[in-house]
C-alpha positions as CSV (number, residue, x, y, z in Angstrom):
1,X,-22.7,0.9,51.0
2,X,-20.8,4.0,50.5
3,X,-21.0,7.1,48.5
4,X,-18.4,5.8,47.1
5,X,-20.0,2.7,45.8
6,X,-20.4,2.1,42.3
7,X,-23.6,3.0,40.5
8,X,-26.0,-0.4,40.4
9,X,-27.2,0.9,37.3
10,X,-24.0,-0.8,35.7
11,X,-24.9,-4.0,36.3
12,X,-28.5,-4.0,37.0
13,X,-29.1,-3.0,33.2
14,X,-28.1,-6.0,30.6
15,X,-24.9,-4.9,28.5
16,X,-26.2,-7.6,25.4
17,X,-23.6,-7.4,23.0
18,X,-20.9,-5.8,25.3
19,X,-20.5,-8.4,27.1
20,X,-18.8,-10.4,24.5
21,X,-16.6,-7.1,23.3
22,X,-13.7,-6.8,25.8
23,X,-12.6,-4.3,24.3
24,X,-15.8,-2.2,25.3
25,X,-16.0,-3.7,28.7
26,X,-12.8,-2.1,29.3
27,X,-13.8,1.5,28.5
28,X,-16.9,0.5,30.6
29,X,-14.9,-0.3,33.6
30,X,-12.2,2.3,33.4
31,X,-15.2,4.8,33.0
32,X,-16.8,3.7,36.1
33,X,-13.1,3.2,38.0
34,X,-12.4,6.8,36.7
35,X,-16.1,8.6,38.7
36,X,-15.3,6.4,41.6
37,X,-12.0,8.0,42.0
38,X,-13.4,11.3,41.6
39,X,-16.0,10.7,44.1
40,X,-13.0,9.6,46.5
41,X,-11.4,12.8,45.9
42,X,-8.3,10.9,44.2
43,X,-5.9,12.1,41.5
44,X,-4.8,9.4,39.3
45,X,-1.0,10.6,40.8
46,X,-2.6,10.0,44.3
47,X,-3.5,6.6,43.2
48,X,-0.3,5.5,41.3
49,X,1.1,6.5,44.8
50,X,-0.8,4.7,47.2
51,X,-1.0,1.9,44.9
52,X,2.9,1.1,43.7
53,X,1.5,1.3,40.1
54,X,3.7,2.6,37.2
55,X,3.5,6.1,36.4
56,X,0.1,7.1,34.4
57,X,-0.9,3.2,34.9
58,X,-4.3,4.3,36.3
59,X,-5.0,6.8,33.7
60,X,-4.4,4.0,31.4
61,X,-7.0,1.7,32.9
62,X,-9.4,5.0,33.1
63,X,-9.4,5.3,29.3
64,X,-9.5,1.3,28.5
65,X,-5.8,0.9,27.2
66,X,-4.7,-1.3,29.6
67,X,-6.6,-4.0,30.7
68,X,-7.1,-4.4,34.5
69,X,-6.1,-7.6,36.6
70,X,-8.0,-8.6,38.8
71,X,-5.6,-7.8,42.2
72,X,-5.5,-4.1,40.6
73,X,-9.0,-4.1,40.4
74,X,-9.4,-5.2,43.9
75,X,-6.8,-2.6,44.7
76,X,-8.7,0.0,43.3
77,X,-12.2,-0.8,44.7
78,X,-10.6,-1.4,48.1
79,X,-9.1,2.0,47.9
80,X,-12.3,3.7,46.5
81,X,-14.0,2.6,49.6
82,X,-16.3,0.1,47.5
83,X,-17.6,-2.3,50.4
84,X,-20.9,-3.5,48.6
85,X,-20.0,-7.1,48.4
86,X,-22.8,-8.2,45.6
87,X,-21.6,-5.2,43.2
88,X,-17.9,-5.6,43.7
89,X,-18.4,-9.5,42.8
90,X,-20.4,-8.3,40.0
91,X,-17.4,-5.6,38.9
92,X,-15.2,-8.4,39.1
93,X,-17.1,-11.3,36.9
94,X,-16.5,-7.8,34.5
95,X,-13.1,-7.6,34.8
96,X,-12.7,-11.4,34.2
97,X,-14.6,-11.0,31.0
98,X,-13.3,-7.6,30.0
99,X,-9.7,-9.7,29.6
100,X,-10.7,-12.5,26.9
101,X,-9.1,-12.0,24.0
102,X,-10.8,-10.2,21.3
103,X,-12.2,-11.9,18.4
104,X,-10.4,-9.9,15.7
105,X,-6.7,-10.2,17.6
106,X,-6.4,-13.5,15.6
107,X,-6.7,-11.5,12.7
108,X,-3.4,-9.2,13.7
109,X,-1.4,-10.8,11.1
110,X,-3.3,-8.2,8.5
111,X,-5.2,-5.9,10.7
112,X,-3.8,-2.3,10.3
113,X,-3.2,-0.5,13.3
114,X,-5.9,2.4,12.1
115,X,-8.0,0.4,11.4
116,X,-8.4,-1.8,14.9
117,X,-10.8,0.7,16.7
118,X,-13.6,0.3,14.4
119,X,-13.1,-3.2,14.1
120,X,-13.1,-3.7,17.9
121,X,-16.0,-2.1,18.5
122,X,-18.7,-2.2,16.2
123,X,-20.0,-5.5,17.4
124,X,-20.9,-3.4,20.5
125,X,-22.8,-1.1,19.0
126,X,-26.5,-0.7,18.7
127,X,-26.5,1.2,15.5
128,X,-24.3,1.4,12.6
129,X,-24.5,4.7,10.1
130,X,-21.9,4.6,7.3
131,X,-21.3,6.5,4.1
132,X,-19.1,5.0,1.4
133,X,-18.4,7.1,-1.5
134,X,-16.2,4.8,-3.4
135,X,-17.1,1.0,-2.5
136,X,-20.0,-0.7,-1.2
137,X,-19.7,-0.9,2.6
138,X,-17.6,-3.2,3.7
139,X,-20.3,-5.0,6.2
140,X,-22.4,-5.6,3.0
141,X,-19.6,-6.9,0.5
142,X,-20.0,-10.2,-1.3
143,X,-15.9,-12.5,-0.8
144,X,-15.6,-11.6,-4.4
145,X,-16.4,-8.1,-4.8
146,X,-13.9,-7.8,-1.4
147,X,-11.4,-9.7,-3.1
148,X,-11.0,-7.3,-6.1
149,X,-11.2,-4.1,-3.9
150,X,-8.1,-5.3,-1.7
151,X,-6.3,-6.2,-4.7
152,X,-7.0,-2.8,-6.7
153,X,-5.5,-1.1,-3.3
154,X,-2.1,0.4,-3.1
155,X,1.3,-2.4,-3.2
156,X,1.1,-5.8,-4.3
157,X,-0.2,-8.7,-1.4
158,X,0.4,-12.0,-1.5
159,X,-2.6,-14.4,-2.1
160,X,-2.5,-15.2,1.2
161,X,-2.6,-11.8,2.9
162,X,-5.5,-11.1,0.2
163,X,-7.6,-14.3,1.5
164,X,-6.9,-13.5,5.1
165,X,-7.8,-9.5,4.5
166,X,-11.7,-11.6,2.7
167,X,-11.7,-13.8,6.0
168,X,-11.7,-10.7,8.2
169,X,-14.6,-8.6,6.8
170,X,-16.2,-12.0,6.7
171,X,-16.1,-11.9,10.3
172,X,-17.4,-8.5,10.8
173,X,-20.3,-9.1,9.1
174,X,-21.2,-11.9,11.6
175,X,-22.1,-9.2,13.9
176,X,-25.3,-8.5,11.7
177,X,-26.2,-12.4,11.9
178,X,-26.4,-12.3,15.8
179,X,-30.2,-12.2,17.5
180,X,-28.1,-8.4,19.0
181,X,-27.2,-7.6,15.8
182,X,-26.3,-3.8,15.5
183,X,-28.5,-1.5,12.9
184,X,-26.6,-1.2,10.2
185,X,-28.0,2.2,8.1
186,X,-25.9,2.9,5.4
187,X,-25.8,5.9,2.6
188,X,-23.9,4.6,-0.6
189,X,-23.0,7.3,-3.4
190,X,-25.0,6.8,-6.6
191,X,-21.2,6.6,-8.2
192,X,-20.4,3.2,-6.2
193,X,-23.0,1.6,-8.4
194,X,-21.7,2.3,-11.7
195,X,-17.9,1.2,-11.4
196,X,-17.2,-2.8,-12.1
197,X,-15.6,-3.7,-9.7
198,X,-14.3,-7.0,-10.1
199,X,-16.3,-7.1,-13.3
200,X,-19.8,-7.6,-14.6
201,X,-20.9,-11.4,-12.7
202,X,-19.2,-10.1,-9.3
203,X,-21.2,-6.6,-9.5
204,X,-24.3,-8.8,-10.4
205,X,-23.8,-10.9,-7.4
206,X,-23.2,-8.2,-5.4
207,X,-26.0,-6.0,-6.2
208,X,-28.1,-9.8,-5.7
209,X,-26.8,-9.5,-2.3
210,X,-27.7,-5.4,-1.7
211,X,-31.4,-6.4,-2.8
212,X,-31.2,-8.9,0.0
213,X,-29.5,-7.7,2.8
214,X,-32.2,-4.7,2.1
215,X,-35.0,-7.3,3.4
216,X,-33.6,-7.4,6.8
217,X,-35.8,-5.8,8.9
218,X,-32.3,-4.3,11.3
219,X,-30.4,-2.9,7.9
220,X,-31.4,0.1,5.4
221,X,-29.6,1.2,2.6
222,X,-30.4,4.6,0.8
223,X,-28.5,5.5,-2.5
224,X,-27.4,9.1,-2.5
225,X,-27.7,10.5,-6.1
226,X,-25.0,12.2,-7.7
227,X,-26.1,16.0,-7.1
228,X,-26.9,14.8,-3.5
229,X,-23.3,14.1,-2.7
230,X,-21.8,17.1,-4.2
231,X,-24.4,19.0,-2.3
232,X,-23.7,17.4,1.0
233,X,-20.2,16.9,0.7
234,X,-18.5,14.8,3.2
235,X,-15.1,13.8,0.4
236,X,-14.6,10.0,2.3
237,X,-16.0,7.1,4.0
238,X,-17.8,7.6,7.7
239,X,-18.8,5.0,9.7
240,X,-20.8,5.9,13.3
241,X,-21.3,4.0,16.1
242,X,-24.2,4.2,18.3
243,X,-23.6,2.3,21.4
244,X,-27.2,1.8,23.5
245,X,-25.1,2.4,27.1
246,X,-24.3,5.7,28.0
247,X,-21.3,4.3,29.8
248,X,-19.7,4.3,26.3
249,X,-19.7,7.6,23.9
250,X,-20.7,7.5,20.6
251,X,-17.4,7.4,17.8
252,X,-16.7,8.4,14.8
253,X,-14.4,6.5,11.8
254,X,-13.0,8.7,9.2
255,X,-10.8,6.7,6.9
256,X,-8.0,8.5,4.8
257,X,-5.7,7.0,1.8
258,X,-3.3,5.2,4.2
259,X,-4.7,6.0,7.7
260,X,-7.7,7.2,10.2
261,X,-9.3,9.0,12.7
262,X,-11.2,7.2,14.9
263,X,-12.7,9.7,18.0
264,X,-15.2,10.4,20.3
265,X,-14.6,13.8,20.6
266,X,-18.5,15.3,21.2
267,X,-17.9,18.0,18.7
268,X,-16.4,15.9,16.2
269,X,-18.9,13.3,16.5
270,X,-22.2,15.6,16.7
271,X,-20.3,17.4,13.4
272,X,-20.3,14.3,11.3
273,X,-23.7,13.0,13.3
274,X,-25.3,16.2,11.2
275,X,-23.9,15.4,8.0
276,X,-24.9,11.6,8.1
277,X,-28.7,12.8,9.2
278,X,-28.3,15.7,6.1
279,X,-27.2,12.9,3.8
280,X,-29.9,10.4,4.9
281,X,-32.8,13.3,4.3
282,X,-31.6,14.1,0.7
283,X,-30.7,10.8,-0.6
284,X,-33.5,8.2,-2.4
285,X,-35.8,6.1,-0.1
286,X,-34.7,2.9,0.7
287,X,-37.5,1.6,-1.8
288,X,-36.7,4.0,-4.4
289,X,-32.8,2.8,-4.1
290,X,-34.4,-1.0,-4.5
291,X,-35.6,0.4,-7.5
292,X,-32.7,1.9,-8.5
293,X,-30.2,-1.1,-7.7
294,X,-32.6,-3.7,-9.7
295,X,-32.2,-0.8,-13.1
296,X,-28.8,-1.4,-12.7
297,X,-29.0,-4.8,-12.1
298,X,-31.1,-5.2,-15.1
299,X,-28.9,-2.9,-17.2
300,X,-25.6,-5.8,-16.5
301,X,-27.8,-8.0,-18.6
């Protein structure tokens, strides 16, 4: 086995839920393709070259935008001096799996483009921090309360578009029904709790459904009072994903009116990774905000 050779700790270790994300397994594999090269000495120029690929195809592969075929992948391993037989076979059963489709792609009909990265990666995560200041979070929304948020959005949908747009987050909360199931820790202004959305039996329901989800042992949700958020301003939803393998960096999704940043820029990340833990610290315990959701619960008669 060469120097070259890729790390065994990437397939030694089980990858649980990324396994089933292609969409990780591809930043996974370009990763590792990407410090293989650099161990060869390679440019991703160099490898283009040597390779026939299209300009910048290998940088593309490196940062999981385009998937990899198998003969590529051979290419590339071949050329990295990879000669580790068992590993290589192993790299490959990756690659195969790495190019299922997503789960979510059937869903493209009504999936926003800025919205894609968060959706196509949370499953993979370990934890899940978010901070809504307007809605309940979307992982923890009741069909009905979903409904009436989509519909109160900007332009007018078709029913059908609104039913498919329920359908999808009802997907994305499957994640937290699977034995892998990410942590979901979320940090919901005080504020959410006091607008009707959808009116007085869909907030009842959905509060129900709060008090519930609360008893799972892999989800805490703390309300943050209303002195607490304007102390510890953060202005718009967050969510952050923890992923348990250091192969893949921790990200941050910042949602805007009509778009997002999605990154996992270190600074960015550790930046809004401080204001989640500030957040967290000042808002009520996740008992105390039991205690608060069943007041307000009580108070919808």
């Amino acid at each position: 086995m060469t120097a070259a050779d890729p790390s065994p700790s990437l397939f030694v270790r089980p990858l649980g839920a990324v396994e089933g994300n292609p969409t990780a397994l591809k930043l996974i594999l370009g990763g590792k393709l990407r410090e293989l090269r650099v161990a060869a000495g390679l440019d991703p120029a160099d490898v283009d070259g040597k390779l026939g690929f299209s300009r910048s195809k290998t940088s593309r592969i490196e940062l999981g935008r385009h998937g990899c075929k198998p003969s590529d992948a051979l290419a590339l391993l071949d050329l990295y001096g990879v000669s580790d037989e068992e590993q290589a076979a192993e790299f490959m059963r990756l690659v195969d799996a790495s190019r299922r489709p997503d789960w979510w792609r059937s869903f493209n009909d009504v999936l926003s483009d800025f919205f894609t990265p968060l959706v196509a990666l949370e499953g993979a995560a370990a934890t899940i921090r978010t901070y809504e200041p307007f809605y309940i979070p979307g992982l923890l929304q009741i069909p009905a309360y979903t409904r009436a948020v989509i519909q109160s959005g900007p332009g007018r949908l078709l029913p059908h578009d609104v039913q498919r747009r329920v359908e999808l987050r009802q997907e994305r909360q499957r994640h937290l029904d699977q034995p892998d199931a990410p942590r979901l820790w979320a940090v919901v202004d005080e504020s959410v709790l006091m607008r009707s959305v959808g009116g007085t039996q869909v907030m009842r329901e959905q509060l129900e459904h709060l008090l519930a989800m609360m008893r799972r042992a892999r989800v805490t949700l703390q309300i943050a009072p209303l002195d607490v958020t304007a102390a510890v301003g953060v202005g718009t939803g967050v969510s952050y994903l923890r992923f348990a393998l250091g192969d893949l960096k921790d990200a941050v999704y910042i949602e805007h009116l009509t778009d997002s940043t999605f990154t996992q820029k270190p600074s960015t990340v550790e930046q809004y990774r401080d204001v989640l833990d500030r957040l967290g610290a000042c808002a009520l315990t996740p008992k105390e905000s039991q205690e608060l959701l069943r007041e307000r619960l009580a108070a919808l008669g």
